[in-house]
C-alpha positions as CSV (number, residue, x, y, z in Angstrom):
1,X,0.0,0.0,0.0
2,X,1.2,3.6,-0.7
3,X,0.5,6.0,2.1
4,X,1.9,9.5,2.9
5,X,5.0,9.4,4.8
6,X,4.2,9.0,8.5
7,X,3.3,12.1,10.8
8,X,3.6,11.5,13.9
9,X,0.4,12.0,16.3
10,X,2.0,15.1,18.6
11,X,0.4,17.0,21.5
12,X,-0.1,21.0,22.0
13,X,-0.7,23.6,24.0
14,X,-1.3,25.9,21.6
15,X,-4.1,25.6,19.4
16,X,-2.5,27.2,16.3
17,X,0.1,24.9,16.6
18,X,-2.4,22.4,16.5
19,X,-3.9,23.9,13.8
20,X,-0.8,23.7,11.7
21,X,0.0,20.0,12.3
22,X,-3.7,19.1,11.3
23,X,-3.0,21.1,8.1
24,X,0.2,19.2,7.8
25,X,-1.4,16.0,8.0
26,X,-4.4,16.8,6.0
27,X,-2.5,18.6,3.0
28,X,0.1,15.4,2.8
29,X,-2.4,13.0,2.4
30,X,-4.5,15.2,-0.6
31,X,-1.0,15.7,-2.4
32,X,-0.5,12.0,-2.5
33,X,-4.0,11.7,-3.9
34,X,-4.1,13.8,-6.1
35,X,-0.8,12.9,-7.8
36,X,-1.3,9.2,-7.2
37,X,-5.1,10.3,-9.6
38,X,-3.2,11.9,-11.6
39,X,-0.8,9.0,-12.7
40,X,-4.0,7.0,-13.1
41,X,-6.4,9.0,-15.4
42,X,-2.8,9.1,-17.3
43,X,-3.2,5.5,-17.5
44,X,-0.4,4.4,-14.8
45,X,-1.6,1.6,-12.8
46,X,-0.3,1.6,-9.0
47,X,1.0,-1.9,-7.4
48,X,-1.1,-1.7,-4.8
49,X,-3.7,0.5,-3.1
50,X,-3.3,4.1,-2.2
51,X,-4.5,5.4,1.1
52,X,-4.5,8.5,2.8
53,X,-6.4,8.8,5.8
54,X,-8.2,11.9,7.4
55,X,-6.4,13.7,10.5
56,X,-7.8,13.4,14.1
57,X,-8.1,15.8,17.6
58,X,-8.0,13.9,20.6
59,X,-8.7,15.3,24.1
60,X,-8.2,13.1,27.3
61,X,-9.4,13.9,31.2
62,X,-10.2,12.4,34.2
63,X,-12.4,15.4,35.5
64,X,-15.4,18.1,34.3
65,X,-14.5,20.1,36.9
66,X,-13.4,23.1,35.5
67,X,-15.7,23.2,32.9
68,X,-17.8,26.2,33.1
69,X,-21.4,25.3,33.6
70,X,-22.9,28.8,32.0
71,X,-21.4,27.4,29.0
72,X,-23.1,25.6,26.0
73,X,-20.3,24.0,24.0
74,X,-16.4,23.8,23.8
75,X,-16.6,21.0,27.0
76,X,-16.9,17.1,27.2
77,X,-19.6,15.4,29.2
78,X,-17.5,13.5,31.5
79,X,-13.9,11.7,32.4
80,X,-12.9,9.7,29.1
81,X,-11.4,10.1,25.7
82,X,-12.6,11.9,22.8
83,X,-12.4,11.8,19.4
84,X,-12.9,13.4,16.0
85,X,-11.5,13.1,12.2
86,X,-11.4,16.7,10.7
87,X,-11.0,17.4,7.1
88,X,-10.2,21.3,4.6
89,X,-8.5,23.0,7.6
90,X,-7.9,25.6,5.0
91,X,-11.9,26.2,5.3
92,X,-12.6,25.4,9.2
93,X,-9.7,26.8,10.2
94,X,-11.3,29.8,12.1
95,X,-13.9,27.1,13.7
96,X,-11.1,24.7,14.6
97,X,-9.0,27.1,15.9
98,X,-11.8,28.3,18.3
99,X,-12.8,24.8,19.2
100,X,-9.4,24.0,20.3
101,X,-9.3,27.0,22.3
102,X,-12.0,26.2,24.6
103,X,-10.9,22.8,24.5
104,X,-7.5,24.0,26.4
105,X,-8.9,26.3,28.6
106,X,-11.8,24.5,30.4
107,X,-10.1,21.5,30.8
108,X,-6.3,22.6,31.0
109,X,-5.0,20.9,27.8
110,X,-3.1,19.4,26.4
111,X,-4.9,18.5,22.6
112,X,-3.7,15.1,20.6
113,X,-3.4,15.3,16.9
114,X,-2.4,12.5,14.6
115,X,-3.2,10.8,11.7
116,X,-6.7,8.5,12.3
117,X,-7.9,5.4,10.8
118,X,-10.7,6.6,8.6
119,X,-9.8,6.6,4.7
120,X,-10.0,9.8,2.7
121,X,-12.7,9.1,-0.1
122,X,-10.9,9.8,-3.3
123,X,-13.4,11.6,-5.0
124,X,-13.1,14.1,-1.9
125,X,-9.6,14.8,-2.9
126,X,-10.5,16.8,-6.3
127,X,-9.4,19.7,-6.2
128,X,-12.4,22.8,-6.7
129,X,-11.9,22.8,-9.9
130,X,-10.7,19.1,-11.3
131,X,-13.3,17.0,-13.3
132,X,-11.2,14.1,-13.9
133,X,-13.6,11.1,-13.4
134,X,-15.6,12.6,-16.9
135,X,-12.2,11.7,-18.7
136,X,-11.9,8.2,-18.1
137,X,-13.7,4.9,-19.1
138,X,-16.6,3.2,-17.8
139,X,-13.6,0.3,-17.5
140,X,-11.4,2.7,-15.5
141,X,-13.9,4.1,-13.1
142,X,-14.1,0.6,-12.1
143,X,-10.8,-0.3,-11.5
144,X,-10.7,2.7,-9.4
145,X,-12.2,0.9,-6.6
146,X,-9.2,-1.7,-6.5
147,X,-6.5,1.4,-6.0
148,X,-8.4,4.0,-4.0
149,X,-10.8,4.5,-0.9
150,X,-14.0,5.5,-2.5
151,X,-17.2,7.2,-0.3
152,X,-18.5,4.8,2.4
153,X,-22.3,5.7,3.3
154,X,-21.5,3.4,6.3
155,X,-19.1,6.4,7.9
156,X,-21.9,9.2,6.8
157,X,-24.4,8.5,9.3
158,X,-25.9,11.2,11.7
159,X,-25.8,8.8,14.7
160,X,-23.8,11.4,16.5
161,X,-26.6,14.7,16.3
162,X,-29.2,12.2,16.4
163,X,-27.9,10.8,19.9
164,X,-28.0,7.3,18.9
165,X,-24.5,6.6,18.9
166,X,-22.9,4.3,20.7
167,X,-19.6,3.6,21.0
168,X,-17.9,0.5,21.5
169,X,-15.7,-0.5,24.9
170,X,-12.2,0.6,23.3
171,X,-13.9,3.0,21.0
172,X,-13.4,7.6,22.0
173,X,-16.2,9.4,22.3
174,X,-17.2,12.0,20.0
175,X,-15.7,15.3,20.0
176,X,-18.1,16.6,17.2
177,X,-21.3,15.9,15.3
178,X,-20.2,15.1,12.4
179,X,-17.2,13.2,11.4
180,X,-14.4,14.3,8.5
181,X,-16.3,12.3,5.8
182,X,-19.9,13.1,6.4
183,X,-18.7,16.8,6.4
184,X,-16.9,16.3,3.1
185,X,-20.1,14.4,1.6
186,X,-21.9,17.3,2.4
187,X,-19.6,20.0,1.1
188,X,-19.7,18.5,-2.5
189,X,-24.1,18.2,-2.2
190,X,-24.0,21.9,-1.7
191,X,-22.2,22.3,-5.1
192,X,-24.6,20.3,-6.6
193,X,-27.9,21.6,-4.8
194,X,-26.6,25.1,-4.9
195,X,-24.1,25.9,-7.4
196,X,-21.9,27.6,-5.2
197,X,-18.7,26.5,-3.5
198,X,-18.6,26.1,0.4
199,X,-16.2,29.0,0.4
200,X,-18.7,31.3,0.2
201,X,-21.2,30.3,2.7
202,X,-22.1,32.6,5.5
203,X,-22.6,32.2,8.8
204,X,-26.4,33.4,8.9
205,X,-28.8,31.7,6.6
206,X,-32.2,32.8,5.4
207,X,-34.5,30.3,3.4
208,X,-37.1,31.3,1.3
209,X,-39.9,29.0,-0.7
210,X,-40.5,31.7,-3.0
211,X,-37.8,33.3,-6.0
212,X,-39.6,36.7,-5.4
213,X,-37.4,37.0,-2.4
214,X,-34.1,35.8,-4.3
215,X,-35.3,38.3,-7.1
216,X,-35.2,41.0,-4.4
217,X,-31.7,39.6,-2.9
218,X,-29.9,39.8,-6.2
219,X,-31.4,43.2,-6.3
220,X,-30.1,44.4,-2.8
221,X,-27.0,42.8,-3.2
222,X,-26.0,44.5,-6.6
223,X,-27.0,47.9,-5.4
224,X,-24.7,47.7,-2.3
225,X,-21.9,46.2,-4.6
226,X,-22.3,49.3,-6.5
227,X,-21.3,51.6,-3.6
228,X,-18.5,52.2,-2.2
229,X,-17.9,50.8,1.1
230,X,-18.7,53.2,3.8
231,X,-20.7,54.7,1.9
232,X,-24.2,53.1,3.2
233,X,-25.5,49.4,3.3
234,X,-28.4,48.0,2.8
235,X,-30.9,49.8,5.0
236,X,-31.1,52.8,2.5
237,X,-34.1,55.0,3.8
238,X,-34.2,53.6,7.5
239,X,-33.8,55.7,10.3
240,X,-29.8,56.9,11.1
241,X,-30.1,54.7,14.4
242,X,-30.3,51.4,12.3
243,X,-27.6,52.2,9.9
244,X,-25.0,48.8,10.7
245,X,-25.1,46.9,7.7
246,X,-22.4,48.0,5.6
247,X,-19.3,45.6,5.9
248,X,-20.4,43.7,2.3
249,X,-17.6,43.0,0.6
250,X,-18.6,41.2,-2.2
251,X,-22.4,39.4,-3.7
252,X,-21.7,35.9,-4.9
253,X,-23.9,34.2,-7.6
254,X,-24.5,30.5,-8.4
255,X,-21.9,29.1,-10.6
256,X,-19.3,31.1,-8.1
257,X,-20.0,34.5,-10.0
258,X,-18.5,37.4,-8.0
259,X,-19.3,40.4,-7.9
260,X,-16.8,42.5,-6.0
261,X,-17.5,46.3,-3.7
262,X,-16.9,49.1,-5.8
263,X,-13.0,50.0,-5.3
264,X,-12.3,46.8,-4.1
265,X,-9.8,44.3,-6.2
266,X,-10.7,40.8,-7.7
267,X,-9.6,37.7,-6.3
268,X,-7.7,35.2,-8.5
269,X,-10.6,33.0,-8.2
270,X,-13.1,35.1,-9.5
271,X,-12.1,34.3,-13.2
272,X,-13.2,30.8,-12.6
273,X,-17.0,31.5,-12.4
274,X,-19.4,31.8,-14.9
275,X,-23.1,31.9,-14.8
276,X,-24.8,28.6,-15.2
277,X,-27.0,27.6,-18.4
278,X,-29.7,26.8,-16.0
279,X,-30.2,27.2,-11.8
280,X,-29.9,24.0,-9.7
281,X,-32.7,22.7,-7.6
282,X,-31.5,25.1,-4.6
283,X,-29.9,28.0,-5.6
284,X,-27.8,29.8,-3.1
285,X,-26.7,34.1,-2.9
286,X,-24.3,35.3,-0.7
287,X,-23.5,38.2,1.1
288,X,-20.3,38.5,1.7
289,X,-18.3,39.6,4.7
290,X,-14.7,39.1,5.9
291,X,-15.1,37.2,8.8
292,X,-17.8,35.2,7.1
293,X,-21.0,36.8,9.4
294,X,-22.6,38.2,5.7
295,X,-25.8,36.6,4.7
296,X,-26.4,33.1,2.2
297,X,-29.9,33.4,0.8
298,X,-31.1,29.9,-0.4
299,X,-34.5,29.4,-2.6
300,X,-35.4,26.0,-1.4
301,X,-38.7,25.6,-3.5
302,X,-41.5,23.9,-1.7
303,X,-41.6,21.2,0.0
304,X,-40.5,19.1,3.2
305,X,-37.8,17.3,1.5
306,X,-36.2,19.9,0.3
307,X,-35.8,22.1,3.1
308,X,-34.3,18.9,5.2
309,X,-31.8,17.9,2.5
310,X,-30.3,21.2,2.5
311,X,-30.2,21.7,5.7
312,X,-28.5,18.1,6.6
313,X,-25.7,19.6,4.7
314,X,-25.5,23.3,5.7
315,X,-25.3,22.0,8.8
316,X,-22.1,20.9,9.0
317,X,-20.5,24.9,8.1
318,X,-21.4,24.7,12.0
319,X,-23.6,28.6,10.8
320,X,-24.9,30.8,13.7
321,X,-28.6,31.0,12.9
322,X,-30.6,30.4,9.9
323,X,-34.0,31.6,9.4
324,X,-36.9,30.7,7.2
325,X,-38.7,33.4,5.3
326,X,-41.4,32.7,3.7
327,X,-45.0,33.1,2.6
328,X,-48.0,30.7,4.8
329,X,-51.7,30.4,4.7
330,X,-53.2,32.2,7.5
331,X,-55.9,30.4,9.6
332,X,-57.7,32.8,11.6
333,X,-60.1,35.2,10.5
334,X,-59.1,38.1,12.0
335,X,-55.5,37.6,10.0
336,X,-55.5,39.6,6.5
337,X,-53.1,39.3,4.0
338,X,-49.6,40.7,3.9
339,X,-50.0,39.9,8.1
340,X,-46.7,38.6,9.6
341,X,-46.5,35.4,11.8
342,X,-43.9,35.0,14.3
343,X,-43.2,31.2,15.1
344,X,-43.0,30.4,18.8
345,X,-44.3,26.4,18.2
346,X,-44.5,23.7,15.5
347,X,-47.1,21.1,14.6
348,X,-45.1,18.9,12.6
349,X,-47.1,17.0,9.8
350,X,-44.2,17.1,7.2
351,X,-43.2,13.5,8.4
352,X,-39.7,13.6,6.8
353,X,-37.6,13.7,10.4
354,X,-39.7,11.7,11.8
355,X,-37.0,8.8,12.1
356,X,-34.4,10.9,13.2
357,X,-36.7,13.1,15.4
358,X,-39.6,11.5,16.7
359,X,-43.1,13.8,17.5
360,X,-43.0,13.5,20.7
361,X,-39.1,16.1,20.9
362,X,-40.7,19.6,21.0
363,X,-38.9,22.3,19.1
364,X,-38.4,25.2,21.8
365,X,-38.7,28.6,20.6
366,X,-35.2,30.4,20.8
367,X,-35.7,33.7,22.6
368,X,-32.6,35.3,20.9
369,X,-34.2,35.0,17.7
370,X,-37.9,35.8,18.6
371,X,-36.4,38.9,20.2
372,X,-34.4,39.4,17.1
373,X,-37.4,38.9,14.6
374,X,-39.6,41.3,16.5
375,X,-37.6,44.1,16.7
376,X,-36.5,43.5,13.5
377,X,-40.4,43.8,12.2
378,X,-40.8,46.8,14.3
379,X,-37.4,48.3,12.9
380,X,-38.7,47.8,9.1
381,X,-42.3,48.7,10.0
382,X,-41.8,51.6,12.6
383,X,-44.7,50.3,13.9
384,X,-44.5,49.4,18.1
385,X,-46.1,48.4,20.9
386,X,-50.2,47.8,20.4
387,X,-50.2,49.1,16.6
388,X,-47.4,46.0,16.1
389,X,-50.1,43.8,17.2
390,X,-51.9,44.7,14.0
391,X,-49.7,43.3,11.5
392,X,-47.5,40.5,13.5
393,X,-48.6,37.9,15.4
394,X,-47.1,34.9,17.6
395,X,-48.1,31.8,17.1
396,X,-48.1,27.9,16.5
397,X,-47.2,26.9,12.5
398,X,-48.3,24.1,11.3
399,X,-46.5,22.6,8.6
400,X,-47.2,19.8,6.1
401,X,-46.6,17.7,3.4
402,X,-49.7,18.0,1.6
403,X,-49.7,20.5,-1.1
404,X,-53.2,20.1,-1.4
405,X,-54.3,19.7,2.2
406,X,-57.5,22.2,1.3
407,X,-58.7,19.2,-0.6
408,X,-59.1,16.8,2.2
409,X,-62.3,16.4,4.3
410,X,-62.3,20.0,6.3
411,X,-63.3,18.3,9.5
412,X,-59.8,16.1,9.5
413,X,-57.3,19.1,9.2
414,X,-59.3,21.5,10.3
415,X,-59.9,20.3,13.9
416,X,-55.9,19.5,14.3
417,X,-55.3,22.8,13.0
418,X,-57.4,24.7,15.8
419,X,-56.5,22.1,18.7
420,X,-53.3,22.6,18.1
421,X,-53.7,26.9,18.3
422,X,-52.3,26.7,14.7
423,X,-52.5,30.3,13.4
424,X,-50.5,29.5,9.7
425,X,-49.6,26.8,7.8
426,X,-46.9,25.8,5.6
427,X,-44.5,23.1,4.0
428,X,-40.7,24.4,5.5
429,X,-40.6,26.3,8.8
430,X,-41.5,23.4,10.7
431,X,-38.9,21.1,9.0
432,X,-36.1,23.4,9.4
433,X,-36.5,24.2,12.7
434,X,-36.2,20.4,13.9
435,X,-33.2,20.4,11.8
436,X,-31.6,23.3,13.3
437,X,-33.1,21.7,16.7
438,X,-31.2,18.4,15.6
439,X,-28.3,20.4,14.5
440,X,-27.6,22.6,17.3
441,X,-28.2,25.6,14.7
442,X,-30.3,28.1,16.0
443,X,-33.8,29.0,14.2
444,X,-36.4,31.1,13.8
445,X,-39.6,31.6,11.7
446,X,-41.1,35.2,10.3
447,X,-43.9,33.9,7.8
448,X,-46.3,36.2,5.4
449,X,-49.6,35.7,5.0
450,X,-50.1,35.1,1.1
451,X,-54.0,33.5,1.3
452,X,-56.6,32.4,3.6
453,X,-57.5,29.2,2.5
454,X,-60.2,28.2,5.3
455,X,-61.8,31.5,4.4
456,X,-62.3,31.1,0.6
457,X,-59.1,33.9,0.3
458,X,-57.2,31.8,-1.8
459,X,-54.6,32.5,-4.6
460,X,-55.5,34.1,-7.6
461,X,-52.8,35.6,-10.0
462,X,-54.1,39.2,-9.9
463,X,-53.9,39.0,-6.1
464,X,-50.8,37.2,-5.8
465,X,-49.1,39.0,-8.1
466,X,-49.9,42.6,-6.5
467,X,-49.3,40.9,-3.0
468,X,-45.8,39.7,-4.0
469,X,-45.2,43.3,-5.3
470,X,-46.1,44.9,-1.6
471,X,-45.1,42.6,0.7
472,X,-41.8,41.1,-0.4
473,X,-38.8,43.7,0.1
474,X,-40.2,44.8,3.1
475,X,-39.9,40.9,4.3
476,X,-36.6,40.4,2.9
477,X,-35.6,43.8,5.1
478,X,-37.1,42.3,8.0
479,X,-35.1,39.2,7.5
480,X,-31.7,40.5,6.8
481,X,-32.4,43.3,9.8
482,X,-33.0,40.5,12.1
483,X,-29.7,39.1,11.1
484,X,-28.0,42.4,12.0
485,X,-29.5,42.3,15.3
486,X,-28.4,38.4,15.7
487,X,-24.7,39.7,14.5
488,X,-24.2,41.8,17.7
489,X,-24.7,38.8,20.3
490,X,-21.9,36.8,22.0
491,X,-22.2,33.4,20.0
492,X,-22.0,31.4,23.4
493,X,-24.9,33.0,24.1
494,X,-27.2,32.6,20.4
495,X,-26.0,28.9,20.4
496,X,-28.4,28.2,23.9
497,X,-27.6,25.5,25.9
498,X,-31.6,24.4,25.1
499,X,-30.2,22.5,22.1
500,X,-27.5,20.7,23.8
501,X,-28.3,17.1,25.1
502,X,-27.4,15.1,27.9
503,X,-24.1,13.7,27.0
504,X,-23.3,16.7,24.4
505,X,-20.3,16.7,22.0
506,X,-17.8,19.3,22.7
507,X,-17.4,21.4,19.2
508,X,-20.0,24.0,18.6
């Protein structure tokens, strides 16, 4: 077999040092595989089997007792070993460094990194912009399996977030949710879903069901590219008191198109986008900022399954909140259209957690982000106090995976609906807030009423269309406002220790 040469596993004190060796380890083992790929689309045949295998951070103690109990992550649960395989320090490196951070201060250090057991996947190897499997034969592809590691579904699995891991007598415990491989699987599904490289994912994520909204994005986002920085953000004719957004650097569209701040240079990577012939399933916008707190704005169409197979993967860029914006059928009659609805609970009739998450896990609201949402409606609005009440109200979504749930028997839907103090219904908010429960991602809900269904105000492309036209920036606004607001909070504090369980995993 042809491996890297061996690293030896070291241990720190210092968690850039650590840093460094997993980049060491990590960067040796993709330079064999790439050139080792290389040789092979060339038609060279190795010996043997190449292997490179993913880096690992080990933390050992006998004692919690210096772990900070205000705290919500960056601890272990008990006395024992733990364990994780990490993967593109060059993109986690801020979140790695932090992790190993807290990691030596509440429990005194020192960290263990070495090389682990667990194969790199050669197809996670290609570099961004390599497309070398569409060169070869149907012949070679298959005698790729006999010289490298290919994905194993079997080291994918979200046992770890879904707290039904167990490991065995010799086995670590887990230092994160999700291991090196299930994070790389997911990294290359968001450039399929959302034809945009990891890279430019920010740390706050709004969702939408609806391309008016990304229609609006694009819009926002090229008029602040077009102004100098400093010179204004995005909250244009908003009161002087509100005026924090600026900070974008740059608005990035699917198939990695950039669009750099006026006065600002290119990066060398910009010349390898190029808009696509045709959007994927889920396109994604971003925001950009520096330190990676901008905005990504992600259509996810409509449906359950959508909005949890994006989410699965988004997931593991570890963001700081991501809201779902989006448009809902109001159930009461004293709603009218263009009425906001603030989630504070969930029915959840969308069925596609309910392995991972059974019914009976209730999904908390997240008083961070309700606060955030609020004042974020009455920012946009300049409406407070009582004359708020008018157009936002708090209450229980329902959400389901019935398109056509109007067509069932009204006395079957109906009745849950009102036992349940449902006041809107959808197909997404519900779904994504289990995942961000599931996730440890922090999540919030701000719905529009578009139609009243149970009170024969249903869509009709006159009303829609003026509705869209009246109700949508002013969302959007709301949205990205609430995100500022979420910005200025201590992150210890946003991720809430409500979403950590019993025996919780260290990393954030």
């Amino acid at each position: 077999m042809t491996s890297p040469t061996l690293i030896v596993t070291q241990r720190f004190n210092d968690a850039d040092q650590a840093l460094a060796h997993v980049a060491t380890i990590y960067d040796s083992g993709i330079d064999l595989l790439r050139q080792r790929l290389h040789d092979f689309v060339a038609g060279a045949t190795p010996a043997g089997r190449v292997r490179a295998c993913y880096p690992f951070v080990r933390v050992r103690t006998d004692t919690v007792a210096r772990a900070d109990s205000r705290l919500s992550y960056g601890f272990v649960a008990g006395p024992g070993t733990y364990e994780t395989t990490l993967t593109r320090p060059d993109l986690f490196a801020d979140y790695y460094r932090e992790q190993f951070q807290l990691l030596l201060r509440n429990h005194g250090g020192p960290i263990e990194v070495g090389i682990s057991r667990q194969p790199i996947p050669i197809h996670f190897s290609f570099a961004q912009h390599e497309h070398v499997e569409g060169t070869m034969s149907a012949e070679r592809r298959q005698l790729m399996r006999d010289v490298f590691d290919l994905p194993d579904l079997a080291a994918m699995d979200d046992g770890i977030a879904n707290g039904t891991f167990e490991p065995g007598p010799r086995e670590p415990h887990p230092l994160a949710l999700f291991t090196a491989p299930r994070v790389d699987y997911s990294l290359q599904r968001m450039r399929h879903y959302t034809g945009t490289s990891p890279e430019h994912f920010q740390n706050f994520v709004l969702f939408t069901n609806y391309q008016f909204y990304i229609d609006e994005f694009v819009r926002l986002g090229h008029e602040m590219m077009a102004k100098p920085a400093g010179q204004g953000g995005l909250l244009g004719d908003w009161p002087k008191h509100a005026q924090d957004s600026d900070g974008y650097t740059a608005f990035v569209e699917p198939g990695n198109v950039v669009t750099r701040r006026a006065g600002m240079p290119a990066d060398a990577e910009d010349a390898f986008g190029a808009a696509l012939p045709r959007l994927p399933q889920m396109p994604a916008y971003h925001l950009i900022r520096p330190d990676g707190s901008g905005i990504t704005m992600v259509n996810i169409g409509v449906g359950p399954s959508n909005a949890k197979n994006i989410s699965d993967h988004i997931a593991v860029l570890r963001p700081h909140a991501w809201l779902m914006l989006g448009h809902c059928a109001g159930l009461r009659n004293t709603q009218n259209l263009g009425d906001y609805v603030l989630a504070h609970g969930y029915v959840r009739e969308d069925h596609v957690l309910d392995e991972e998450l059974p019914l009976w896990v209730p999904i908390p609201p997240l008083a961070e982000v309700q606060q955030a949402l609020e004042q974020a409606v009455a920012d946009v609005t300049q409406l407070q106090g009582f004359e708020l009440k008018k157009i936002l109200r708090t209450g229980t979504v329902a959400s389901t995976d019935n398109r056509n749930w109007e067509l069932l028997p009204q006395r079957g839907p109906e009745r849950r609906f009102s036992q349940s103090r449902a006041v809107a219904l959808d197909m997404e908010s519900a779904t994504l807030a289990a995942n961000g429960f599931r996730f440890r991602v922090p999540y919030g809900t701000l719905l529009c009423v578009s139609d009243k269904p149970l009170h024969g105000e249903i869509k009709l492309p006159g009303m829609a269309n003026a509705f869209y036209r009246e109700r949508v920036d002013q969302h959007l606004r709301i949205g990205m406002r609430a995100i500022e607001l979420l910005r200025r909070q201590r992150l210890d504090q946003l991720h809430s220790r409500k979403l950590r369980s019993f025996a919780e995993v260290a990393f954030q």
